[in-house]
N, C-alpha and C positions, 0 to 999 in steps of 0.2 A: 327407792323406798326399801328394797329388800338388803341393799347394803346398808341402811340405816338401823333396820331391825337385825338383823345379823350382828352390825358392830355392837349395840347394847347385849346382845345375849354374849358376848367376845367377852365384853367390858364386865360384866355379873361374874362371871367364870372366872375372870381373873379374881377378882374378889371373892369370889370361894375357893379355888384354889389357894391362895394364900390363907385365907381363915383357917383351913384343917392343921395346919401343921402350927397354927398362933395359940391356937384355940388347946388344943394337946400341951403343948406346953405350958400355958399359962394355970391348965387344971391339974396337970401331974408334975407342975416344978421338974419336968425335966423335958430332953430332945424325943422325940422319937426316933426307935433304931430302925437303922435299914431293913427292910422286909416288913414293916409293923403293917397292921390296918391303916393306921392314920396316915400314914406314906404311901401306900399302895392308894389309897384315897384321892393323896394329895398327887400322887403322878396321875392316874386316869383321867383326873378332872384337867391336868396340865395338858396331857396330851389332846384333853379332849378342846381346849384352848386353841394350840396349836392348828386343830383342822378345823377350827372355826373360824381364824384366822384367816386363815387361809380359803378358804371358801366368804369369808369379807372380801377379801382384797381382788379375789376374779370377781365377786360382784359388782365391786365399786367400780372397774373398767370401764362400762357400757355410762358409767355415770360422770366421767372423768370430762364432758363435755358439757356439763350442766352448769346453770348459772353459779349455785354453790360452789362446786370445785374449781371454777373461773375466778369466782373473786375473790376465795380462802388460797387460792395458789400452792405456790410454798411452801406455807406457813402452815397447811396443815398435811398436805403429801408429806413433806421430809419428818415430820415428828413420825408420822404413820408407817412412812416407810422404813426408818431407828427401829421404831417398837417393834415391826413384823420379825425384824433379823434380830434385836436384843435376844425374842421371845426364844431363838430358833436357837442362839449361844444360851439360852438360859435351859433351854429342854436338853442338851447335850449338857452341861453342866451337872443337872440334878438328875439324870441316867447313870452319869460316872459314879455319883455318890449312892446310889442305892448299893456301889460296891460294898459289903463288908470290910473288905482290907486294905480299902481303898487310903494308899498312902497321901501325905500331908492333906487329911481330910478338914481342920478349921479353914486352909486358902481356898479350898474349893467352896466350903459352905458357903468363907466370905464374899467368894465372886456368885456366885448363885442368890447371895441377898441383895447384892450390889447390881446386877442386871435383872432384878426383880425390881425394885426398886427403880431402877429407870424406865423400865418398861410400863410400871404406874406413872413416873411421870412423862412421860413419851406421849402416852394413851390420853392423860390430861390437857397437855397441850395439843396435839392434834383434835379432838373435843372440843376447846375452846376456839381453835382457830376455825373451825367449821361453822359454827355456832359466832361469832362475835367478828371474825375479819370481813370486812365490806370493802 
C-alpha cells in the first residue's frame, strides 16, 4: 500500500514538474533561461521526483511477492524499471543544461524532451499493466 501511495505522489510530481516550465512558456511566449524561478522550480520539483522515485521502488521490494506483481509480471516491472533509469538520464540531462554556455544546447533540450517524454509513457504503461494485466 505504501508503494502505491508513494507511486501516485511520484506520478503528480512528474506532472508538476513538467507543467512549470509548459506553463512559463506558453504565458511569456518564450523559454525560460537558465537560472530563472521557473527553472529553479522546475529542477527542485525534478529532483524532488527523483527521490521519490526512489524511495517507490525500495518500497515496492517487500511487495514484489504479492499477488499484483505476480500476475502484472513483466509487463509492469520493465516499464517501471525504463522509467526509474529514463528519470535518472533525464535528471543529468536537465543539470547539464542549467549550464549557461552550455554548448549545442537545442540537442540537449531535444533529449531532455525526449526522455521526458518517455518517462510519461513508461509511467503509463507500467500503471496500466498493474491495474489491467491478470
Amino acid at each position: 500500500m505504501l508503494a502505491l501511495v508513494i507511486g501516485w505522489v511520484a506520478a503528480g510530481c512528474i506532472l508538476l514538474a513538467g507543467l512549470v516550465p509548459l506553463v512559463y512558456r506558453w504565458r511569456a511566449k518564450k523559454r525560460a533561461v537558465p537560472g530563472s524561478q521557473p527553472i529553479s522550480i522546475h529542477v527542485a520539483i525534478g529532483l524532488g521526483v527523483a527521490a521519490i522515485a526512489l524511495v517507490h521502488t525500495l518500497a515496492v521490494l517487500g511487495a514484489l511477492g504479492s499477488e499484483g506483481a505476480i500476475d502484472a509480471g513483466a509487463a509492469a516491472f520493465a516499464p517501471g524499471a525504463a522509467g526509474f533509469f529514463l528519470l535518472f538520464a533525464h535528471v543529468g540531462v536537465g543539470l547539464r543544461l542549467r549550464e549557461p554556455k552550455l554548448r549545442d544546447r537545442p540537442s540537449k533540450r531535444r533529449t531532455h524532451v525526449i526522455t521526458a517524454s518517455l518517462i510519461v509513457v513508461a509511467t503509463i504503461v507500467h500503471v496500466l499493466a498493474l491495474r489491467f494485466v491478470k
